[in-house]
Residue, then its C-alpha position, 0 to 999 in steps of 0.5 A: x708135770x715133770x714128764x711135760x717139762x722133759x717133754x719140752x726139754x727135748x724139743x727145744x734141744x736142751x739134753x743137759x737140765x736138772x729138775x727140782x720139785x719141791x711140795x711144802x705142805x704146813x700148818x700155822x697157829x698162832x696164839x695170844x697167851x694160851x688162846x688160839x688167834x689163828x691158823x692157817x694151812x697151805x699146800x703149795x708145789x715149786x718146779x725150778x729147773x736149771x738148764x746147762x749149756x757146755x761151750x768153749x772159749x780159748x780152748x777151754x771148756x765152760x758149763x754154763x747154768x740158768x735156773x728158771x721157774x716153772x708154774x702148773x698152769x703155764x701152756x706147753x708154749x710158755x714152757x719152751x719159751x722159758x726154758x729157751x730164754x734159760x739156755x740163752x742166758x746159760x751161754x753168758x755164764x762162764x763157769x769152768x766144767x763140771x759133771x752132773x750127778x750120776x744115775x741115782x734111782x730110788x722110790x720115796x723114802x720118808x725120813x724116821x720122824x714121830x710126826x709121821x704117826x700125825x696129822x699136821x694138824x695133830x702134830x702142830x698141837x703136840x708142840x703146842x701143848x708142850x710149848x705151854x708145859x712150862x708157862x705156869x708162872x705168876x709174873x711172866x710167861x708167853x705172852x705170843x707164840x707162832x707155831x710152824x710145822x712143814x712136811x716137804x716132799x723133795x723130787x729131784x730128775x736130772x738128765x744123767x739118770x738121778x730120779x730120787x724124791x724123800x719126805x721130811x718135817x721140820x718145826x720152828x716156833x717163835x715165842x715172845x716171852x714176857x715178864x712183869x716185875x718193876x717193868x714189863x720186859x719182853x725177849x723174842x725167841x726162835x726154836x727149830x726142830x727136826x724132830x717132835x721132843x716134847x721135853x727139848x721144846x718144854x725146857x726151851x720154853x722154861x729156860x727162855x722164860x727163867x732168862x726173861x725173869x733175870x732181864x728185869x733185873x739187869x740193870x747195868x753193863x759189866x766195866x770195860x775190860x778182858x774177861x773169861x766168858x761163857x757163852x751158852x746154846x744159840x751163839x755156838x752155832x754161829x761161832x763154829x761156822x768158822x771152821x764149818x765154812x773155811x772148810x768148804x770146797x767153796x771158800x778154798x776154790x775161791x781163795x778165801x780159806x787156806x785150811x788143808x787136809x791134815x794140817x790144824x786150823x786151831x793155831x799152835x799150842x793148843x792147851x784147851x779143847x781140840x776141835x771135832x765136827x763131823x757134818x750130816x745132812x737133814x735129808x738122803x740127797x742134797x739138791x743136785x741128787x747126791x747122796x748124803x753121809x756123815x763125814x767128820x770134816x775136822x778131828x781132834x783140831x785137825x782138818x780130815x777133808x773139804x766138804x761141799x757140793x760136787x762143782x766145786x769138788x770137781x774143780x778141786x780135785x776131791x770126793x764131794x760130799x753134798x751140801x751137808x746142812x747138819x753139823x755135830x761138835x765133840x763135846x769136852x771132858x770140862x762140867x758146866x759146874x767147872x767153869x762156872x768155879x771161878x769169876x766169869x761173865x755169862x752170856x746168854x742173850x744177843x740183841x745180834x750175834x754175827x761171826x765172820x768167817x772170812x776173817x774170823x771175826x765175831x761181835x754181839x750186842x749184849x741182851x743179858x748176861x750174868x758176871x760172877x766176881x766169886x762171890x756173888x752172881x749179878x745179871x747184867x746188860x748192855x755193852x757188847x762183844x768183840x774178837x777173832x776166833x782166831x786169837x781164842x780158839x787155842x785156850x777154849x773149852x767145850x763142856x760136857x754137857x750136850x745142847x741141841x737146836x735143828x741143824x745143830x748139835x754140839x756143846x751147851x756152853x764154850x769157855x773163852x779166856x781173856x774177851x774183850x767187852x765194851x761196857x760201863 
């Protein structure tokens, strides 16, 4: 099929492209409590090819791009049509110039994974039966579950010689846990993995059902007011993407982050936890054909480099690193048990969690928490979240403990001092 398309790429005189082939194939189960409800399996392959178009307007040289798609069943004919109506449609697009990636050729490299000694079928079973290690409760457990394992095979061809294709798995898991004790309370969780671990997947579980427990018992919001808050797992992701995203070539070039190399991006007098990340990518090659490595974007508070796809570096004047979609935060020297010494208020379910990172600005509405006035520990919901990292990120601690969910990797809890929360 790729050998068609460049075929009809050269008769329609169209000598700048990139071709990206992408085979999913996965299985499905679903459950109802512990019984089997459905399963399905797909096979299904995407041919998206961008075509480029160079012109110049005012002495200035632009590369215009188009992306269309490309089905197996499509005559020779319709295929030229549409990559014609691509290229018409990549003279309108007035971006600056910007090179292609360069001659990269290797055969199919298949990512290290545990999966890769199953079947999916064997391997989606193996989720299973760890999802449900855990769900030997009285009053509660997993009332459903969907369990989604994909094996994607990745080609990518572009015309300045990139010819690279990898396999790699990945997992998600959708479980609504259920507890019945004066009322019937139901949470809906998500679990991603990019690898088989059955101990990771059967604490998730565990945990997620310990919380659906304590959310029978909240009954009330904490008092309006500014307090030290821990927050815990899922959230962490969403709060660090502050500094993941100012840090891109993207936000820079379009004005919308002023971090640069060597300055901090913690404020002044930091008296917590420096901030460390360093960013990995889930794959050998991004999708332009780039090859991947790990590179630490911010160390000790500081800001190393920019990282990001090779258009926006090349604007920038930098080494692009591809768009690297794992990230890994440093954890601090600071014990969960160390935090949790004084009065504070935990928490550990969001109805929607949502950090801005134009502006720095984060907010949550509060599903279930738990306040500690030293002395006793009250679950608690209702009431929501509210600040700017920005007025934080000075005097918050990571602890040493290490949480890991898919894409990322980093601290099991972060402390902020002095939130403020909407309650009662």
């Amino acid at each position: 099929m790729v050998e068609r398309i460049i075929n009809e790429l050269i008769k329609v005189n169209i000598n700048i492209y990139k071709i990206n082939i992408e085979t999913s194939e996965s299985v499905e189960l679903f459950f109802i409590k512990k019984a089997l409800d459905m399963n399905r399996k797909k096979k299904v392959t995407n041919y998206k090819v961008t075509v480029y178009k160079d012109f110049e307007e005012n002495g200035e040289t632009y590369r215009g791009s188009s992306e269309v798609d490309i089905y197996p069943t499509m005559k020779d004919e319709e295929i030229g049509n549409i990559l014609k109506d691509g290229l018409y449609a990549a003279g309108f697009v007035k971006n600056k110039f910007y090179p292609l990636v360069k001659g990269e050729k290797c055969g199919e490299i298949t990512l290290p994974s545990k999966f890769n000694g199953y079947s999916l079928e064997e391997g989606a079973l193996a989720i299973q039966k760890a999802l449900y290690k855990n769900d030997i409760y009285e009053k509660g457990g997993i009332n459903s579950s969907e369990i989604f394992l994909n094996k994607t095979t990745k080609r990518i061809v572009n015309s300045e010689g990139v010819d690279v294709t990898f396999v790699k798995f990945s997992s998600e898991v959708e479980c609504i846990t259920q507890w019945i004790e004066e009322q019937d309370v139901e949470l809906f969780n998500v679990f991603r993995y990019s690898d088989l671990d059955e101990e990771l997947i059967a604490d998730s579980v565990k945990d997620a059902i310990e919380l659906t427990k304590w959310r029978v018992k909240a009954k009330n919001a904490v008092k309006t007011g500014n307090y030290r808050v821990l927050l815990r797992k899922s959230s962490l992701k969403s709060m660090f993407s502050y500094y993941t995203d100012k840090a891109s070539v993207g936000a820079v070039y379009n004005n919308l982050s002023n971090f640069k190399p060597g300055e901090g991006v913690q404020g002044e007098e930091i008296k917590g936890d420096k901030v460390t990340i360093t960013l990995k990518g889930s794959a050998p090659y991004d999708n332009d054909g780039l090859k991947l490595q790990e590179v630490t974007i911010i160390e000790e508070g500081v800001l190393k480099t920019y990282h990001g796809n090779t258009r926006f570096s090349h604007y920038l004047e930098v080494i692009p690193t591809g768009n690297l979609d794992e990230t890994v935060v440093k954890c601090g020297e600071k014990s969960i048990e160390e935090m949790t010494r004084e009065p504070y208020l935990e928490l550990v379910a969001f109805s929607d969690f949502q950090m801005d990172s134009l502006t720095g600005d984060f907010a949550g509405e509060i599903r279930l928490g738990f306040y500690y006035d030293g002395e006793k520990i009250t679950p608690v919901t209702g009431g929501s979240m509210s600040g700017n990292i920005k007025n934080l990120q000075n005097n918050m601690f990571l602890s040493k403990e290490v949480y890991k969910d898919g894409s990322f990797t980093g601290p099991k809890m972060l402390e902020l001092i002095n939130v403020n929360i909407a309650g009662e």
